[in-house]
Each structure stands twice: as structure tokens, then as C-alpha cells.
N, C-alpha and C positions, 0 to 999 in steps of 0.2 A: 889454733885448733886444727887437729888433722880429722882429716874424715876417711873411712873406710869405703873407698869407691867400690869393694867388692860387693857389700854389703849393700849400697846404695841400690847398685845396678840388679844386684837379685830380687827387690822389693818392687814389685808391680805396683802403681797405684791405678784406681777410676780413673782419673783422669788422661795417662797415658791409654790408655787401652780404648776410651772412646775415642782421640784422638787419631787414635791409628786406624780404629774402624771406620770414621767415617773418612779417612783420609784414602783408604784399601777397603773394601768389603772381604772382613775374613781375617785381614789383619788384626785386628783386637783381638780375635778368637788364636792365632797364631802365638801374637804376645803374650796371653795368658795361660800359654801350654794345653790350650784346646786345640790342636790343628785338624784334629778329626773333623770339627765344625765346620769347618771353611769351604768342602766341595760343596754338602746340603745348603750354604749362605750364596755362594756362586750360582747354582742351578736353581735355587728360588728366585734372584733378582733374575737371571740370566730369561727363565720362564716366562717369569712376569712381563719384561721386558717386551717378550715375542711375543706375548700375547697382547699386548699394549698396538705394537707394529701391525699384528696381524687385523684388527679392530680397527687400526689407522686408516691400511689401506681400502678394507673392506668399502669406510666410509668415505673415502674420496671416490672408488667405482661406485657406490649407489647418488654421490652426489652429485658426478659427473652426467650420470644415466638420468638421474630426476632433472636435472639442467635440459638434458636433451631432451627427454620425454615431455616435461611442461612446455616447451617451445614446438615443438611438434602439432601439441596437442590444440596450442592456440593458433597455429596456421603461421607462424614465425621459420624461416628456415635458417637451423640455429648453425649455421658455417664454422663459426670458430669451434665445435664440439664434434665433428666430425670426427680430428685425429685419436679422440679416444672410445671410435666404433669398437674396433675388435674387444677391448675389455669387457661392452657392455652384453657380447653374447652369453657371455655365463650369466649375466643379468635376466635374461630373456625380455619377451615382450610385454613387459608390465609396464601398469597404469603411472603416472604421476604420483595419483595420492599412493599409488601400494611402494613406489620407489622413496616416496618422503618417508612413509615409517622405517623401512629398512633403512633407510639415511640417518633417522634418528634412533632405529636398538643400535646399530652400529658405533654411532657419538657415544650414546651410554655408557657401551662397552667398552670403548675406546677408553674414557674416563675415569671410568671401575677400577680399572688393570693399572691405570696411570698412578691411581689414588693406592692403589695394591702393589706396586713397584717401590712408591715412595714407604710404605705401610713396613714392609722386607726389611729395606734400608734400614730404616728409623731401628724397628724390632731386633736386629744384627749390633746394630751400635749400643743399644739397651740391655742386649745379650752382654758383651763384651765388657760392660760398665757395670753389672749388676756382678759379674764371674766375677772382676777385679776388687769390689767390696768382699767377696764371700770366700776369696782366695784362703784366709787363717780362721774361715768358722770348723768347728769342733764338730767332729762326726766319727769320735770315736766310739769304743764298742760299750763305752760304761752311761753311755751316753743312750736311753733309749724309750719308747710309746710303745704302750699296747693295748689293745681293744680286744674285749672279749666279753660274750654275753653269758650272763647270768642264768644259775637255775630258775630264778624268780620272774624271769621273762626282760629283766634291765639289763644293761650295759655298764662293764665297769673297765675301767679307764686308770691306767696305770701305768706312772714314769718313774725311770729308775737314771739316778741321776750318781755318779761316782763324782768323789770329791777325793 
């Protein structure tokens, strides 16, 4: 039996397309002649990402600060928390408890973004898997819906289907 590799290799399936996206972000969209896709898929994760880091760090300065500040505040002289004085001036001179919350909007957010990075991901590869089914769907012009209201105050609803 001979097989036509030309043929083969022009027929995209699902399965290749999510393979590649989650192997590349962008790549599925690449594979299936969407390349347009790929910066908007880059600069979402890419986003995400920074905003994940920026939440990260946030929460290690108010943890570090709440470390220091509760030790402080119990009359402990907290030594080992000294080297990360200068970060904690953007902190300013706040309480224990005001530096625990902002310790924890910060986790939150941290997590959010984490959960919202992976969310991109997933959504890019779902993209790319969904394009790859709907590659040979029919969106020609015999092919078509319409909505329009009624003198009577209803809606009527109308597909013209070419055969």
C-alpha cells in the first residue's frame, strides 16, 4: 500500500496541534495557519506571568516586614531580619497586624495570577485543539442565519441552507 505523504502532511489533526501548543505556546496556533494568534498567546502568558512575580515579590517584602515588625513589637531583637531593612522602607512603619493583611492580599494575588497563568495556558492549547477540529467546517456563503423582527411584535428566524 503506498501512501501519499503529501497529502498526509497537509491534513492537520487535534491532536497534533495541542501537542505542539502545549509543547510551544503559540505553536498550535502556528500549526494551524493561525500565526496571527501567537503574539496575543505570548503577551497573555508573558503578562500573566509578571503579574504572578510581581505579587510574589510583593509577598516576600510584607512577610519579611511582618517577621520583623511582630519581633519588634514583642520586645525580641529580630537579627537575622535586619539585611532586609532597606526593602522595608517602601513598607513604611506599620503595625504587625496591618503588615499580616497585606502579607495575605498579596498571597492571594500571588495565587490568582498563578491560577490565571496556568488558565492562558490551558485556554491557548484548547484554542489550538478546537481550530484543528473546525479546520474543514463549511462557512460558505449558501450556507447562512438571520434574525429579523416581525411586524407583529415577534421574531422570525431564518436559515438558508444550499444543497
Amino acid at each position: 500500500m503506498v501512501v501519499d505523504t503529501a497529502a498526509v502532511d497537509t491534513l492537520r489533526t487535534p491532536g497534533r496541534a495541542l501537542r505542539r501548543s502545549l509543547l510551544a505556546p503559540g505553536l498550535g496556533q502556528v500549526y494551524n495557519g493561525q500565526a496571527e494568534k501567537t503574539p496575543f498567546v505570548i503577551v497573555a502568558l508573558l503578562g500573566a506571568g509578571a503579574y504572578a512575580a510581581y505579587n510574589h515579590d510583593r509577598y516576600l517584602l510584607y512577610r519579611h516586614a511582618f517577621l520583623y515588625q511582630s519581633r519588634v513589637e514583642a520586645g525580641i531583637t529580630p537579627n537575622e531580619f535586619e539585611r532586609f531593612a532597606d526593602e522595608w522602607v517602601e513598607a513604611g512603619s506599620l503595625s504587625a497586624v496591618t503588615l499580616r493583611s497585606l502579607r495575605e492580599n498579596a498571597r492571594s494575588s500571588r495565587d490568582i495570577a498563578i491560577v490565571l497563568t496556568g488558565a492562558v495556558y490551558a485556554l491557548q492549547a484548547l484554542d489550538a485543539y478546537v481550530s484543528a477540529h473546525l479546520q474543514d467546517f463549511d462557512v460558505g456563503e449558501d450556507l447562512s442565519l438571520h434574525v429579523a423582527p416581525e411586524a407583529s411584535g415577534g421574531v422570525t428566524l431564518t436559515m438558508r441552507l444550499g444543497l
